[in-house]
Each structure stands twice: as structure tokens, then as C-alpha cells.
Wavefront OBJ file of the C-alpha trace (Angstrom):
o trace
v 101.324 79.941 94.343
v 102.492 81.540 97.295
v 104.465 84.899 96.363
v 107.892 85.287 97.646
v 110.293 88.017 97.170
v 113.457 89.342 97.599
v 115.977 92.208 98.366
v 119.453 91.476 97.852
v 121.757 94.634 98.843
v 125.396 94.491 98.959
v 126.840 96.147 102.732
v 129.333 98.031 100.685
v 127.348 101.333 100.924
v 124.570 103.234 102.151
v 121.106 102.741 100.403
v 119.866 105.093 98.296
v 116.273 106.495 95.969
v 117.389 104.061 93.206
v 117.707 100.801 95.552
v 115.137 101.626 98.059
v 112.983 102.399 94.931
v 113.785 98.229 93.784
v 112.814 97.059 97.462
v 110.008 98.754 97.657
v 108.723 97.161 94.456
v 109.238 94.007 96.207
v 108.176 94.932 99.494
v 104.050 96.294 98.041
v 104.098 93.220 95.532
v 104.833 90.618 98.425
v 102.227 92.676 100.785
v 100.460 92.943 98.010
v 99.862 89.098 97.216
v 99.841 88.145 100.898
v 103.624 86.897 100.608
v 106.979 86.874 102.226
v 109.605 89.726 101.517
v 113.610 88.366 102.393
v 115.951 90.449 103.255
v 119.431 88.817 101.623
v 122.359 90.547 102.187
v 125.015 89.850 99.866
v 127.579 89.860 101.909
v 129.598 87.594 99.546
v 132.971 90.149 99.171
v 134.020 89.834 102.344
v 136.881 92.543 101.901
v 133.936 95.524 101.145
v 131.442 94.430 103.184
v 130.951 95.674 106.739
v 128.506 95.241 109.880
v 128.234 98.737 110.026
v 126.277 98.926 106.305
v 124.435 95.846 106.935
v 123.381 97.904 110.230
v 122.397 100.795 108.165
v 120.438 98.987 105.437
v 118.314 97.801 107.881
v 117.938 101.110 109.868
v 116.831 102.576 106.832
v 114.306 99.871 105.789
v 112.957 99.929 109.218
v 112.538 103.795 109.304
v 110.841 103.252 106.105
v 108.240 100.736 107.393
v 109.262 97.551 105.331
v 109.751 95.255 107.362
v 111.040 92.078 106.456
v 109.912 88.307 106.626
v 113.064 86.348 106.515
v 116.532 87.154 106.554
v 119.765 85.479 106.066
v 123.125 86.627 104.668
v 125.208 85.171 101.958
v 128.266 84.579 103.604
v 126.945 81.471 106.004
v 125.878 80.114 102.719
v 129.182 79.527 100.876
v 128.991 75.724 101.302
v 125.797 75.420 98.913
v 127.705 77.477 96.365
v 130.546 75.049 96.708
v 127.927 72.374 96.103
v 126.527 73.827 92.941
v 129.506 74.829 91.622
v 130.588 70.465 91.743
v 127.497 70.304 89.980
v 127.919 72.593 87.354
v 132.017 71.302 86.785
v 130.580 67.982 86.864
v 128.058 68.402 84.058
v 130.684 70.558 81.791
v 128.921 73.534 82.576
v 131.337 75.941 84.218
v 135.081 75.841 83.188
v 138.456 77.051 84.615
v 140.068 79.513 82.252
v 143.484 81.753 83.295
v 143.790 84.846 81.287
v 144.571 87.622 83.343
v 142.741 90.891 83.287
v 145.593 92.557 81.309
v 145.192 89.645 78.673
v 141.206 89.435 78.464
v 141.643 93.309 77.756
v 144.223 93.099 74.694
v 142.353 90.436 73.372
v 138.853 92.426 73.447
v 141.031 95.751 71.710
v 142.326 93.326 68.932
v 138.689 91.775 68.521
v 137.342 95.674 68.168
v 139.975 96.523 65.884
v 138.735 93.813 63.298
v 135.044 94.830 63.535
v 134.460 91.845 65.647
v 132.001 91.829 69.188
v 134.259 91.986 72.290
v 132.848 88.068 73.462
v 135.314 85.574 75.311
v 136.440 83.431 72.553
v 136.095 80.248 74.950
v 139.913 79.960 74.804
v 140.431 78.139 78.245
v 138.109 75.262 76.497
v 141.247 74.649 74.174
v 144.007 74.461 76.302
v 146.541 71.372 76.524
v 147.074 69.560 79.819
v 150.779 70.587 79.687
v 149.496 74.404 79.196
v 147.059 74.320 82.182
v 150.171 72.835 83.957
v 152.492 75.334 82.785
v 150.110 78.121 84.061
v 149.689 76.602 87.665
v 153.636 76.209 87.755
v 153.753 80.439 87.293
v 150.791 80.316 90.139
v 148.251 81.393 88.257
v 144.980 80.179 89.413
v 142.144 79.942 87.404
v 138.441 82.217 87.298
v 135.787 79.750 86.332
v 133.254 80.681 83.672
v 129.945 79.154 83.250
v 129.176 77.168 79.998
v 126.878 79.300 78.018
v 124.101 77.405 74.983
v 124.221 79.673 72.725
v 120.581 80.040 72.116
v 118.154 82.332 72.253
v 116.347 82.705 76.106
v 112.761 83.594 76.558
v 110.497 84.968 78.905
v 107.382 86.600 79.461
v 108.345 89.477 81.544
v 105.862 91.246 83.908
v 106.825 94.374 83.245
v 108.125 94.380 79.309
v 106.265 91.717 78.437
v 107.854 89.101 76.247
v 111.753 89.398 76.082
v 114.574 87.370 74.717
v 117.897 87.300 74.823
v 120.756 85.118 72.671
v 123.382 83.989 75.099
v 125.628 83.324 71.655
v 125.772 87.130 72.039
v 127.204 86.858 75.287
v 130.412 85.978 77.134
v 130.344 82.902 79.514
v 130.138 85.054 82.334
v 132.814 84.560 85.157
v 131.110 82.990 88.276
v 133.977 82.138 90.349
v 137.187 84.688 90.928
v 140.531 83.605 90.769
v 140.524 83.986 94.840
v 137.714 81.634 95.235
v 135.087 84.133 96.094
v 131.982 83.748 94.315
v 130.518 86.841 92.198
v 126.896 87.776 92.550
v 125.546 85.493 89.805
v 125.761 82.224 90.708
v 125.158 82.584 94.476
v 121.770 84.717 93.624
v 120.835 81.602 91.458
v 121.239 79.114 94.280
v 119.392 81.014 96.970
v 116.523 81.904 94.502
v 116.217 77.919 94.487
v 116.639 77.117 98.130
v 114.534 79.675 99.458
v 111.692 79.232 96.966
v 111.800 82.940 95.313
v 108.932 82.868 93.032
v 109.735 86.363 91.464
v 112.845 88.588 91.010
v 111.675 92.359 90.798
v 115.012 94.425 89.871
v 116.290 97.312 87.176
v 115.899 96.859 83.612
v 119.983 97.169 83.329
v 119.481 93.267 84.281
v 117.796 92.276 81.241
v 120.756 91.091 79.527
v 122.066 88.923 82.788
v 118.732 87.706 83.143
v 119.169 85.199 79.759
v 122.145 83.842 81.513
v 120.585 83.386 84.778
v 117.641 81.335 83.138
v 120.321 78.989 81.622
v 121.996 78.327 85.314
v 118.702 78.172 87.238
v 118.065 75.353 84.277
v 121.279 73.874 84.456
v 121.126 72.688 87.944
v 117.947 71.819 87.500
v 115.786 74.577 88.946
v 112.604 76.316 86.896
v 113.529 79.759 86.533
v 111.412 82.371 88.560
v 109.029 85.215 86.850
v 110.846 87.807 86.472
v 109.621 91.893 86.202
v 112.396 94.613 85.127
v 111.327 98.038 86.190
v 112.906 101.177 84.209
v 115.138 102.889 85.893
v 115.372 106.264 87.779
v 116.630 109.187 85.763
v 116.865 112.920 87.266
v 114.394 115.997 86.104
v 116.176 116.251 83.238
v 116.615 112.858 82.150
v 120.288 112.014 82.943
v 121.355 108.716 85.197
v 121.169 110.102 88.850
v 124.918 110.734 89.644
v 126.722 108.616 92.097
v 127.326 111.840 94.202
v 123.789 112.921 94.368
v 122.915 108.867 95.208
v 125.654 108.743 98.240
v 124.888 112.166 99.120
v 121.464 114.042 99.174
v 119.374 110.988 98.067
v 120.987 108.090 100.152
v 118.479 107.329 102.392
v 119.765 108.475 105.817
v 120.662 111.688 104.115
v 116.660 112.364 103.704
v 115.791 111.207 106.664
v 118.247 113.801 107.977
v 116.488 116.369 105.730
v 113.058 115.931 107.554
v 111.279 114.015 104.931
v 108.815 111.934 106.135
v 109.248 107.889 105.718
v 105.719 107.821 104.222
v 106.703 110.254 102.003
v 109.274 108.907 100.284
v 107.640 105.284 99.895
v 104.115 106.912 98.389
v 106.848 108.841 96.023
v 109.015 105.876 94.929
v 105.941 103.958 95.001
v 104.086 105.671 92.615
v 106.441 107.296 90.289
v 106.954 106.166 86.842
v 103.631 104.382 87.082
v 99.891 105.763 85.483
v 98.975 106.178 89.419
v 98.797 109.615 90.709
v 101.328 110.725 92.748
v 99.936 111.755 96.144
v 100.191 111.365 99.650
v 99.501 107.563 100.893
v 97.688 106.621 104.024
v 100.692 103.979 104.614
v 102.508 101.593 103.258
v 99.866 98.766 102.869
v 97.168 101.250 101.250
v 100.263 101.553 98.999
v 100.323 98.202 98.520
v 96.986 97.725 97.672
v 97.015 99.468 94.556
v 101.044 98.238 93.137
v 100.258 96.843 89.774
v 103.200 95.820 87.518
v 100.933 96.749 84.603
v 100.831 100.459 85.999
v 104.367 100.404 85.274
v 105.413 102.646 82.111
v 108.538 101.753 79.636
v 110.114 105.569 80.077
v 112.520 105.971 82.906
v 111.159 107.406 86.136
v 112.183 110.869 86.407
v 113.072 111.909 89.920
v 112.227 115.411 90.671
v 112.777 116.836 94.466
v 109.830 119.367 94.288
v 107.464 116.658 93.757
v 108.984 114.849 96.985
v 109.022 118.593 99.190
v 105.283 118.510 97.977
v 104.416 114.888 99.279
v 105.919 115.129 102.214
v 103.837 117.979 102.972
v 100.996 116.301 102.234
v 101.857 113.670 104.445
v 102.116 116.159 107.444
v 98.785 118.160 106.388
v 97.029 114.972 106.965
v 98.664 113.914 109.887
v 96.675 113.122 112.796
v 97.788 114.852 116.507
v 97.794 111.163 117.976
v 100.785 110.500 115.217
v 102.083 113.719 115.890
v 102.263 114.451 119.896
v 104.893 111.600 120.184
v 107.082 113.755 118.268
v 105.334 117.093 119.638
v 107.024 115.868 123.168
v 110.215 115.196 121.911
v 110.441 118.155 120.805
v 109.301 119.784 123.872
v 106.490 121.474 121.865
v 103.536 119.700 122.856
v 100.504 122.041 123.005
v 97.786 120.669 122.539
v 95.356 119.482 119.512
v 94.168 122.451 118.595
v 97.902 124.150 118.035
v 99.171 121.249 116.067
v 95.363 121.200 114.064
v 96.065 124.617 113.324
v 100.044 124.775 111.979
v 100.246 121.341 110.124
v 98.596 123.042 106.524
v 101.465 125.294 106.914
v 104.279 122.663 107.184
v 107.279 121.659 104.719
v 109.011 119.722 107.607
v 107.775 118.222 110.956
v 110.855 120.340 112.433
v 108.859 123.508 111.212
v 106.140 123.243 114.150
v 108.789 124.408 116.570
v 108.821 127.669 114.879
v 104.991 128.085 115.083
v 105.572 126.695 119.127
v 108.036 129.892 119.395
v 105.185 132.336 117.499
v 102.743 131.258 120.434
v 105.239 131.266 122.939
v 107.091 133.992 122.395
v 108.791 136.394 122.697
v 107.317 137.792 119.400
v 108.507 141.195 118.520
v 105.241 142.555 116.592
v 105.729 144.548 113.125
v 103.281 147.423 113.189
v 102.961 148.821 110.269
v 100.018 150.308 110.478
v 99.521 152.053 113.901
v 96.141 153.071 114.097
v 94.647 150.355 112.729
v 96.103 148.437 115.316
v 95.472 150.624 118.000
v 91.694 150.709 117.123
v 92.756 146.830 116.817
v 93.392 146.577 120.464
v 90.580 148.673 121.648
v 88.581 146.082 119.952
v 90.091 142.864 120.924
v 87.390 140.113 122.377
v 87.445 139.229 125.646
v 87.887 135.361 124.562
v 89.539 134.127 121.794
v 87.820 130.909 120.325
v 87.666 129.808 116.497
v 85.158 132.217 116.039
v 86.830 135.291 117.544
v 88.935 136.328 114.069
v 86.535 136.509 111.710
v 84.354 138.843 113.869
v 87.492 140.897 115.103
v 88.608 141.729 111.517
v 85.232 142.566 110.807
v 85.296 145.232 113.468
v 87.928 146.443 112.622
v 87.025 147.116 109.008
v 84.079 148.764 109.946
v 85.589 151.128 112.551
v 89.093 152.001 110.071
v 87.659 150.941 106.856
v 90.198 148.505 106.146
v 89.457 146.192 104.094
v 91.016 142.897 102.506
v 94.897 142.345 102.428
v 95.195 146.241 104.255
v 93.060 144.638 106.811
v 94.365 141.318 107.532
v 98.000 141.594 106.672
v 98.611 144.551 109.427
v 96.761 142.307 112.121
v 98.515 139.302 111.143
v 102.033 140.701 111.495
v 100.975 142.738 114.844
v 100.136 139.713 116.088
v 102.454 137.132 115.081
v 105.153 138.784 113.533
v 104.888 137.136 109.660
v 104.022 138.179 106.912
v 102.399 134.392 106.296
v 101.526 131.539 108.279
v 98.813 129.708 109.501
v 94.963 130.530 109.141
v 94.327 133.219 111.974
v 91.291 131.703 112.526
v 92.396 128.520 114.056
v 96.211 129.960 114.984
v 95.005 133.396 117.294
v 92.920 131.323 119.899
v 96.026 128.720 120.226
v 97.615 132.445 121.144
v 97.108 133.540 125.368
v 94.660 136.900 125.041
v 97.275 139.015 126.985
v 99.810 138.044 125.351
v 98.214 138.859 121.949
v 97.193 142.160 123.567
v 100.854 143.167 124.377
v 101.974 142.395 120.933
v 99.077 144.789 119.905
v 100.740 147.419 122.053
v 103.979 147.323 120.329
v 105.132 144.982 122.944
v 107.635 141.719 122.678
v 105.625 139.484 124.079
l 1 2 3 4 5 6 7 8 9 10 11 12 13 14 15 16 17 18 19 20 21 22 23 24 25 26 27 28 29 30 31 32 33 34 35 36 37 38 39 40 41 42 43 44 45 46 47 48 49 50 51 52 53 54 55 56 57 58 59 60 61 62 63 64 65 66 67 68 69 70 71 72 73 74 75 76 77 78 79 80 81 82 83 84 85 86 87 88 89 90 91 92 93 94 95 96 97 98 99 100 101 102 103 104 105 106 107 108 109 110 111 112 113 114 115 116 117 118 119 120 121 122 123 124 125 126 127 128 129 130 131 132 133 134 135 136 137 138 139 140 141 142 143 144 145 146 147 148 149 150 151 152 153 154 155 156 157 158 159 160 161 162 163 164 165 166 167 168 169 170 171 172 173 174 175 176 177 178 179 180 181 182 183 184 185 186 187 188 189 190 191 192 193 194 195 196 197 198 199 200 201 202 203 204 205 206 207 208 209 210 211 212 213 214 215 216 217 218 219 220 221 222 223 224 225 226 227 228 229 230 231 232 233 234 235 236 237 238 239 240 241 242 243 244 245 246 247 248 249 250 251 252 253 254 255 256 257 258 259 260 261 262 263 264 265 266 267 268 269 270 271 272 273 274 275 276 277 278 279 280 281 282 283 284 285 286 287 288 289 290 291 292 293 294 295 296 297 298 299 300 301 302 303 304 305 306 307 308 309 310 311 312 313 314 315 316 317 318 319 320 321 322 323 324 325 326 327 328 329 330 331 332 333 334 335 336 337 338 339 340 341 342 343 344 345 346 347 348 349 350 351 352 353 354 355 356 357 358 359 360 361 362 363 364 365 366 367 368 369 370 371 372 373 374 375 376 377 378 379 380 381 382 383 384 385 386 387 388 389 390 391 392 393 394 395 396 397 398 399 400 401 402 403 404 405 406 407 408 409 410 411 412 413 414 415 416 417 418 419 420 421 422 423 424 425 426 427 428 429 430 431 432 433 434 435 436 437 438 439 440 441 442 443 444 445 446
């Protein structure tokens, strides 16, 4: 069997950690297999939907290096909804019913009150010609609800393993609205068929719609596809990620605004929650490589920000200058191989190499703290500065001040640079022009 996947956002919103986190479980287990990843919008509420989020979602995809296969949007589809809705009236399977809202509600209170589960009481299925009449002659129209069996639905799940679920437990769930547009369920059955989706990778808060999803994909004749229900992402303390932090901080154009490396945040939401170590990847297809749903734990995945500050670091400690001079030159801070070799250990952000640019540069206004020393310092400054040059200039100096350790090096470093921290001087001071360096050491801004 071929694999094919797919991702099925709504343009009503930007995408987030917890959706990009569901794509991207898609995306490695497609790449994974050798298969097809679709992009679906579900563009199906034409009201909240918008160009400009559809836009975004695939901005932020793109940025994140998922590309997708196949695309196609829900609302040019609406005619093979029509088509399987027929079907399903035809074969008694999905049912007008007119309760409003206000109604439905009153009736699940009263159903509380007596002790009894809050489950549509297939009312509509009772009503007299003459009453369906009298509710079109008020203009009501009718929602149409899908037929449940009433039995219990199972399936070998490739994350929980086996699950069931007893749709006499459930209401007929509402497939139709009482405009005419369809809600997500049954159009998300019908392209699953027509586009040959072999497995649906989603949240574990599906579970439940998953046992009535089976009995449609069955009802218009359709095998159901495998289906794998990840646990969801929680914060560092175990809470439900709040809507604010989702459509603020962690929406994904949000981070990308933050400096956080693309490769970052896949190897993060790629790995966490699973037995894999969480490190830097070397892309998104080594990534793939080792998805596994059987890696997956049961325990939510706890999101915690350090741990993404500290792989994205990682990503730009190992980043290559080829990878990096692109964005060196946009940045107008191109110097060389060496300079970027020598500042990326000591980045948080890519936008933090403009700072080191400035340090070499200048103009640096030196800290001496220690005058002498750095005097004697400047007396003994080599001639050439090469990867060689600190080691044996700090060794000098100890021997003519008897300086030693950080009394030695921290007095050079900030004579020279400025900081208290930074880069290794070994590799950072011959990225540094001699003269310049020797001005600094003279109490110079330079």
C-alpha cells in the first residue's frame, strides 16, 4: 500500500505549535513511507474563511520545509457532498430534524436534571407529516443528522492500540446546518474516499468522532482508513496551551518573527512526547527517517520554550557558512568563514551575529580594568594574528604580570572586545584587524 496523508486546516486563523505539531506527524510519516502529503483546506464555512489565512498556512508550511504533494480546497468540492449526502437520505442514514438551538439546549438541562446522558433523543425520527409541515410553514428549515447503529466501533489504532467506541453513547451527530453548509464531518469522510487517504494522523480529542466516522466511511460504502491519535500538547506545567499563548507567541509566524529557526521547531515538535531524544536535526527528512508511531508515549507532550531556545541554538552551532552567508549578506554582515566559524557556538538567534559583526567592526569602546596588564598587553601584541596568536599572547602575558586564569583572560577579553563573554578568543581575535585591536588596547574606541 501506497501511504497517503493528509492536513486539513481550517483558513479561519493563523497556525500554531499544536496544529503544525499534527502536520508534521503527517508530513515525516508520508516522507517517511515514500508517500504523498495533501494539503486540504477546509474552506467549507465560507463566512470565516479567508484567502489571506489560506495564504498564511501555506507561508508557514513552506518556511517550515513541508512541502506538499497535492492540494485542493473544500469549497470546489461541495457537489460530491451533495452526492453523498442523496446517498446517505436515500439509504435512511441521515435525517432532517428542526429543533432549534434554544430547544436542543432545554431538552439536554431536563435530561441532566433526571440523571440521564445529554444524547439527542432521535425526536425528528417521530415526527408527523402535518408537524414537519407545520414547522416549514414557521420557516424553519431543518439540520440533518446522520443515522447512528448503536454499536460498539473498533479499531486497532497506531498509536493507542486497540480502541472502541459505542455510538449508542453518542448523539447522531449533525452533518448538515440548517443553512445548507456542510460541517467538517461528513465532507472529511468523502474526500478521505476520493482521494485515497490511507491514514488519518490527528489529536487524541478525536477519538470519540472517530467511531462515528467509521460508521459513515461504512455507510457509503468506503473501508475506513488506519487511523493514529497522538496526545496532545500541554504547557510546562501540564495545563491545555491557552488560546492566547496559541494565537500569540506560539502561532507560527509569531516564532518565525522571534528568530527561531524552521529546523528548529520541526526537530522540536518532531521529537517531543516521543522516547527519541530531543536534539538538533540535520533536516526534515533525517527527521523523517526516524518518526515511529510506536515512539509515541500516552502522556501529553509538554511544551517547554527553554527546550526550543536550546534547539534552535543547536541548529545554528551546526550550521554550515554556505547555509549561513545567504543570510550573512542580507544582513550586510558577510565576513567571511572564519568570522561566522568563530561566533555561531555563541548564538541564541541568527540576528545575534550582527552584534559580533559590530564587535569586529567597531567602534568598540574597550573596558580596562586592569591597566597594566594591558599595557604590558600591548607591548606584547604579535605582529599577526592567526588561530594560534591567543593562546601564546595570554601566555606572555602571564609570564611577564603573573596573571593567571580568569585575572588573565577576562581583562584581555574586555580590552579587546568590550564583553565580559563571547566567543572563544582564539578563533574571534584573528577575525579582529591587528590595529584595530591595538587601539582598543590603548584605551581607544576603535
Amino acid at each position: 500500500m501506497t501511504v497517503k496523508v493528509r492536513f486539513a486546516p481550517s483558513p479561519t486563523g493563523r497556525l500554531h505549535v499544536g496544529n503544525v505539531r499534527t502536520a508534521l506527524a503527517n508530513w515525516l510519516f508520508a516522507k517517511g513511507q515514500g508517500g504523498t502529503f495533501v494539503l486540504r483546506i477546509d474552506d467549507t464555512d465560507l463566512e470565516r474563511s479567508t484567502k489571506a489565512f489560506e495564504d498564511g498556512i501555506k507561508a508557514d508550511l513552506t518556511w517550515l520545509g513541508m512541502a506538499w504533494d497535492e492540494t485542493d480546497s473544500q469549497s470546489k468540492r461541495f457537489a460530491h457532498y451533495e452526492s453523498a449526502a442523496e446517498k446517505l437520505k436515500a439509504a435512511g442514514r441521515l435525517y432532517p430534524a428542526y429543533e432549534t438551538q434554544d430547544e436542543l439546549t432545554h431538552r439536554r438541562n431536563m435530561q441532566r436534571k433526571l440523571g440521564k446522558p445529554p444524547i439527542y433523543d432521535r425526536a425528528a425520527l417521530r415526527l408527523t407529516p402535518e408537524q414537519i409541515a407545520a414547522y416549514e410553514a414557521e420557516g424553519r428549515k431543518p439540520h440533518w443528522r446522520f443515522k447512528l447503529e448503536g454499536r460498539r466501533v473498533v479499531w486497532n489504532d497506531l498509536v493507542r492500540g486497540e480502541c472502541d467506541v459505542d455510538t449508542a453513547s453518542m448523539s447522531d451527530p449533525v452533518l448538515i446546518r440548517e443553512d445548507g453548509l456542510f460541517l467538517y464531518t461528513l465532507p472529511s469522510v468523502v474526500d478521505d474516499i476520493e482521494m485515497g487517504i490511507t491514514h488519518v494522523i490527528r489529536g487524541e480529542d478525536h477519538v470519540t468522532n472517530t467511531g462515528a466516522q467509521i460508521e459513515i466511511f461504512e455507510a457509503l460504502g468506503a473501508a475506513a482508513p488506519a487511523f493514529a491519535h497522538m496526545p496532545l500538547l500541554v504547557d510546562a506545567s501540564g495545563a491545555g496551551l491557552s488560546k492566547r499563548d496559541l494565537e500569540g507567541k506560539l502561532a507560527i509566524g509569531n516564532l518565525r518573527d522571534a528568530g527561531y529557526e524552521p529546523l528548529a521547531v520541526v526537530s522540536y515538535l518532531g521529537r517531543i512526547g516521543t522516547s527519541d531524544t530531543v536534539e538538533p536535526m540535520a533536516s526534515n527528512l533525517a527527521l523523517a527517517e526516524t518518526f515511529a508511531f510506536e515512539k509515541m508515549g500516552r502522556a501529553p507532550a509538554r511544551f517547554h520554550e527553554d527546550d526550543l531556545d536550546r534547539l534552535n541554538a543547536g541548529v545554528l552551532h551546526a550550521m554550515a557558512y554556505a547555509a549561513a552567508r545567504p543570510r550573512l549578506e542580507a544582513l550586510g554582515i558577510d565576513l567571511g568563514e572564519r568570522f561566522w566559524n568563530a561566533i555561531r557556538a555563541n548564538l541564541g538567534r541568527f540576528e545575534d551575529a550582527a552584534g559580533w559583526a559590530a564587535v569586529v567592526r567597531g567602534p568598540v569602546h574597550p573596558v580596562i580594568e586592569e591597566a597594566d596588564l594591558i599595557r604590558t598587553a600591548a607591548e606584547l601584541l604579535p605582529q599577526t594574528l592567526d588561530e594560534s596568536s591567543w593562546s601564546a599572547w595570554a601566555e606572555a602575558v602571564k609570564n611577564a604580570t603573573g596573571a593567571k586564569g580568569r585575572g588573565l583572560f577576562r581583562p584581555l577579553r574586555l580590552a579587546v572586545t568590550g564583553q565580559e563573554h563571547g566567543p572563544d578568543m582564539s578563533a574571534f581575535l584573528p577575525v579582529i584587524d591587528r590595529e584595530r585591536v591595538a587601539r582598543r588596547l590603548a584605551g581607544e574606541a576603535a
